[in-house]
N, C-alpha and C positions, 0 to 999 in steps of 0.2 A: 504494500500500500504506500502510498505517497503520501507526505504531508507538511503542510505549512504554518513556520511561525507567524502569527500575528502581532509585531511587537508593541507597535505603536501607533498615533494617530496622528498622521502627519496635519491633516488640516488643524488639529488644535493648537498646534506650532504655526501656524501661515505660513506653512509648505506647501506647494501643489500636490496632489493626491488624484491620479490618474482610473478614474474607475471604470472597470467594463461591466455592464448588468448589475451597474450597484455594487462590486465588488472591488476593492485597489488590486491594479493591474498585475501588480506580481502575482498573487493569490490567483487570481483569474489564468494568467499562462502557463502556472504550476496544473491547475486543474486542468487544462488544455492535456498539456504533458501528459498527465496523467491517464486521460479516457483514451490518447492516442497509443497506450501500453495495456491499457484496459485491465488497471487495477485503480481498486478504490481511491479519493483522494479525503485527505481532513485536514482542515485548520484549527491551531490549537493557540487558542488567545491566552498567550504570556505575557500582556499585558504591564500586570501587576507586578509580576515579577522583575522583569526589567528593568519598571521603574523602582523598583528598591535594589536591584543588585546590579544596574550598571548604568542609570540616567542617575540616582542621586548620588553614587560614589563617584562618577564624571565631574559634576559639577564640584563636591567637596574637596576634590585632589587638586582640583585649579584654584577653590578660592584657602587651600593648605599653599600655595604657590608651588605644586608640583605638577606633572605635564603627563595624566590621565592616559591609559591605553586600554577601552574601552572594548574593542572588537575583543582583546582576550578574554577578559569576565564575560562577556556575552557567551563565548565558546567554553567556555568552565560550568557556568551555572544554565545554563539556556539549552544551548546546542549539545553540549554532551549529557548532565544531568536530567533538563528536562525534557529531552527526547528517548532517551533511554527510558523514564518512567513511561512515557506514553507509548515509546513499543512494545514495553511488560504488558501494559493493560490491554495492549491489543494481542494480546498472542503473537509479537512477531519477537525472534531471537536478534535480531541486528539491526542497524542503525547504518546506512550506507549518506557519508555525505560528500559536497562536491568540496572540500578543501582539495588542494593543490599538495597532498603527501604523501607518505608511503609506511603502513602498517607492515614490520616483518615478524619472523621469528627468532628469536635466539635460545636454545635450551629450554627450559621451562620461563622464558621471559620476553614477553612482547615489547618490542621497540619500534621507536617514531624517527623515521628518516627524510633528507629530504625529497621533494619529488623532482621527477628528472627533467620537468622541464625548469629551469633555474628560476627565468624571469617570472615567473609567477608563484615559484614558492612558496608556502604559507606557514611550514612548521617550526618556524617563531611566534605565530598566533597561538599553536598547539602546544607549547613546553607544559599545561596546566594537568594535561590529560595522567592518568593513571591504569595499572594495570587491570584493573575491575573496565574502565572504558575502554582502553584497545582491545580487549576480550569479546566486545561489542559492536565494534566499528568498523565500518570497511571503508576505504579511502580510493577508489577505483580508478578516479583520475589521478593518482601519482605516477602512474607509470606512464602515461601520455602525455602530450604538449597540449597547450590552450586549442593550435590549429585542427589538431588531430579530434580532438574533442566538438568542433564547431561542426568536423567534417561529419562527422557519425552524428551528431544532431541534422545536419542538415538530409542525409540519408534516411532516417528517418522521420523527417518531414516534422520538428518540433517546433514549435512555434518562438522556442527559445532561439533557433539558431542562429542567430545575428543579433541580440539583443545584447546590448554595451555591458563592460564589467561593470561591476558592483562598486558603490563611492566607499573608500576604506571607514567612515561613519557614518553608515545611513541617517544615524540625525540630526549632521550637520553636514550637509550635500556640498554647501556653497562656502564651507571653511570658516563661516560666521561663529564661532563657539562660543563669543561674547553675549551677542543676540541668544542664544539660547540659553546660556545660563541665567540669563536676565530674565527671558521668560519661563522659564523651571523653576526658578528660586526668589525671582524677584528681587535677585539681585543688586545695591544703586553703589556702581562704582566710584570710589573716592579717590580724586587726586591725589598723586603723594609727586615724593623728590627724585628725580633721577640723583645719582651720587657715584665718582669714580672710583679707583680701586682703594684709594686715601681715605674716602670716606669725605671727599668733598663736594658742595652740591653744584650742580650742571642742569637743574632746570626742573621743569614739573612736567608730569608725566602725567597720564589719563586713570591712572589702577591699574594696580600689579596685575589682576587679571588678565589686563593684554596684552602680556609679553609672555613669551617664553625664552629661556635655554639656545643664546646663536642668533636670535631673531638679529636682524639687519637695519631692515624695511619699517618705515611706519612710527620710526622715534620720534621724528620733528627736531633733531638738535642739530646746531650747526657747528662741528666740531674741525669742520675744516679737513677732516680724512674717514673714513670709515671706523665706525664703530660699533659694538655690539654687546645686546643685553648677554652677562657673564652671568650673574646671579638676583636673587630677591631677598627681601626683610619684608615679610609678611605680616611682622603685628607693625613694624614700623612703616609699611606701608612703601619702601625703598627699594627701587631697581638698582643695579650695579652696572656699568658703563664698564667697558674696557675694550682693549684689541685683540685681532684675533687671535693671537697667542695666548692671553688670560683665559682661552675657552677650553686650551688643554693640560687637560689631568690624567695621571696615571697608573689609577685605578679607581674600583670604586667597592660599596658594598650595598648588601642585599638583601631583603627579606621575603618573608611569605614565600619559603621556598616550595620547590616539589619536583624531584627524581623520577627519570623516568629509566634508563640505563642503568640505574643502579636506586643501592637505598637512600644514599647518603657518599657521602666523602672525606673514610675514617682518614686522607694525608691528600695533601697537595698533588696535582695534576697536572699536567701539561693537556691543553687543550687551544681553541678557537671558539673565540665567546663576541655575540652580536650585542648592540646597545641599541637600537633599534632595527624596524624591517628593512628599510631604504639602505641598511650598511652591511656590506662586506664585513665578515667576520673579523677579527682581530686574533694574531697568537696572543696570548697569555698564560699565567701559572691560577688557579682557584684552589681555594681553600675555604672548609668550611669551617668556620670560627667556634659556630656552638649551633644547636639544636638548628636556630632558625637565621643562622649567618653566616653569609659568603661573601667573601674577601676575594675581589677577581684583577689581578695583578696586572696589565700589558708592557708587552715587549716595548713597544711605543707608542707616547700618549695617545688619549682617544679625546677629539670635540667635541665638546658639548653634551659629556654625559647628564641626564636630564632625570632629577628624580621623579619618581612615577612611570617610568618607562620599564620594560620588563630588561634583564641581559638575559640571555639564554645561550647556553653551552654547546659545543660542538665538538665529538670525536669523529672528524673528517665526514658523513653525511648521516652521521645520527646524533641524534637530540642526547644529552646527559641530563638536562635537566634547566634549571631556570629562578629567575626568582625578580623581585620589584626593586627599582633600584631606591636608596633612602636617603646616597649620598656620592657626590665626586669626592675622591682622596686626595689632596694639595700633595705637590712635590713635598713639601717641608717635613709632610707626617710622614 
C-alpha cells in the first residue's frame, strides 16, 4: 500500500497550496501513483506531530541563536517512527522510502551507506536511524541515479515523472525563515549591536535571528572589505563581525548522539566526518568524550561550523554515526 504524510497547512502560513479535487497536489499525485500500481493508497495527518517535534524545535534552535536542521527530526520522529507505526497497524512488514541511500548487511548488523548516485545523496539526513529501523526499511533508490529513477517512472507512465525535486524545507520554500518564525511564534525581532572580534560596536543590526554562521549578504555595514557574521550573544542580543579567516575552527563537539556502525566509540578513530549536507566530508580523529559527547578533531580547519547543525561520521561510504553540533573548538583550546 502507498501512503502519504500530511504534515502541514500551507495556506495557514500564506503559502500557495496547489489543490486537485480539493486535495494538495502532492497527496493527489501520490494517489495517482498509486491506482496506476493498483495498490491501496492513505494519508496519514501528522499534523500535530510535526508541529511539536520539528516546527517548534525549528523555531526554538534559531531564537537559542543556533542554525536548526529540521529535515532530520522530521526523518527521526515522522518518516521513520511514525510510519513504521502505521505499517504495524496495517499489517505490512516494511516501510520502502524514496531517500537517496543504501541499506546493507554486515554480520548480525544493518548498516547505512551512501547511495551511489553522489549528487543527490541523503545519508547525512539518515545518521538518526537505528537498528530496530533498518530492520524495517528499504531504501531502493540507493543503488540508482536520480536519471535512472525518472526513466522507470516515466516507463511506467507516473504522473510523478518530471515533477521538480523536493525544496530541502518544505516550510520555508522561499528561504524566508524569518517570516515564519514570526508567524509560528509571533515572534517581534529586537535590534541589537553588531560588534567585532574586540568586542567593539560597528552598528545595529535587525535581531540575531537573521543571521547565521558565514552569512555575507544582507548586513548593511560598510566596512570597506568583506565581512562576515562569525558568531552571536543571544541574551545580549550581539552579532560578531569578523573575516573570513575568524570562520575557521578546528574542531568541534556534539551531542544527542546515535551509532549506527557501531555502539559507541570505547577510543579514538580515524574517520571522515561532514558538518553539513552541501560539504564534502572532512579527514578527522573523533572521540567520544562520555555517554552523550563527541569531540571530532580535523586535519584542517573546517568554516563555519554552525551549532544546531548535525556532523555525521564516515568510514569511506558508511554512516558511523552522528550527532548535533553544541559548539566550534577555538585554536586556543
Amino acid at each position: 500500500m502507498g501512503a502519504t504524510m500530511r504534515l502541514f497547512d500551507k495556506a495557514a502560513y500564506g503559502m500557495e497550496e496547489v489543490l486537485v479535487d480539493g486535495v494538495p497536489r502532492d497527496i493527489a499525485d501520490a494517489k495517482m501513483v498509486a491506482q496506476r500500481m493498483g495498490i491501496e493508497h492513505c494519508v496519514l495527518d501528522y499534523q500535530e506531530e510535526f508541529r511539536t517535534q520539528v516546527l517548534d524545535p525549528f523555531c526554538r534552535c534559531y531564537e537559542q541563536g543556533q542554525t536548526p536542521n529540521p529535515c532530520i527530526r522530521c526523518n527521526r520522529h515522522l518518516k521513520f517512527a511514525g510510519m513504521l507505526r502505521a505499517a504495524e497497524a496495517n499489517g505490512c512488514q516494511y516501510v520502502a522510502t524514496g531517500h537517496y541511500a543504501r541499506r546493507t548487511r554486515s554480520g548480525d548488523r544493518w548498516l547505512l551507506q551512501k547511495s551511489v548516485d553522489r549528487d543527490k545523496d541523503q545519508s547525512y539526513f539518515l545518521y538518526n536511524m537505528n537498528q530496530h529501523f533498518l530492520s524495517h526499511f528499504q531504501l531502493p533508490l540507493g543503488e540508482l541515479t536520480k536519471k535512472e529513477v525518472r526513466e522507470i517512472a516515466e516507463e511506467q507512465h507516473f504522473v510523478t515523472a518530471r515533477k521538480r525535486d523536493s525544496q530541502d524545507i518544505c516550510f520555508v520554500p522561499d528561504g524566508d525563515y524569518v517570516s515564519f518564525l514570526q508567524k509560528h511564534t509571533g515572534l517581534v525581532s529586537e535590534h541589537g549591536t553588531y560588534v567585532n572580534q574586540k568586542g567593539e560596536v560597528l552598528g545595529e543590526h535587525k535581531g540575531h535571528i537573521h543571521y547565521t554562521i558565514g552569512q555575507r549578504r544582507g548586513l548593511e555595514l560598510a566596512m570597506g572589505h568583506r565581512v562576515y557574521v562569525t558568531g552571536k550573544d543571544v541574551e545580549q542580543n550581539l552579532v560578531y563581525i569578523g573575516e573570513n579567516a575568524d570562520l575557521f575552527a578546528p574542531a568541534l563537539e556534539a551531542t544527542d548522539l546515535n551509532f549506527i556502525a557501531c555502539d559507541g566509540l570505547p577510543s579514538a578513530i580515524r574517520c571522515t566526518a561532514k558538518i553539513r549536507h552541501s560539504r564534502f566530508e572532512a579527514a578527522c580523529t573523533a572521540e567520544q568524550i562520555d555517554e552523550n559527547t563527541l569531540s571530532v578533531r580535523f586535519d584542517q580547519p573546517q568554516r563555519a561550523i554552525s551549532p544546531g547543525q548535525a556532523v555525521v561520521l564516515y568510514d569511506g561510504d558508511t554512516v558511523i554515526g552522528g550527532g548535533t553540533i553544541t559548539r566550534a573548538v577555538s585554536k586556543a583550546e
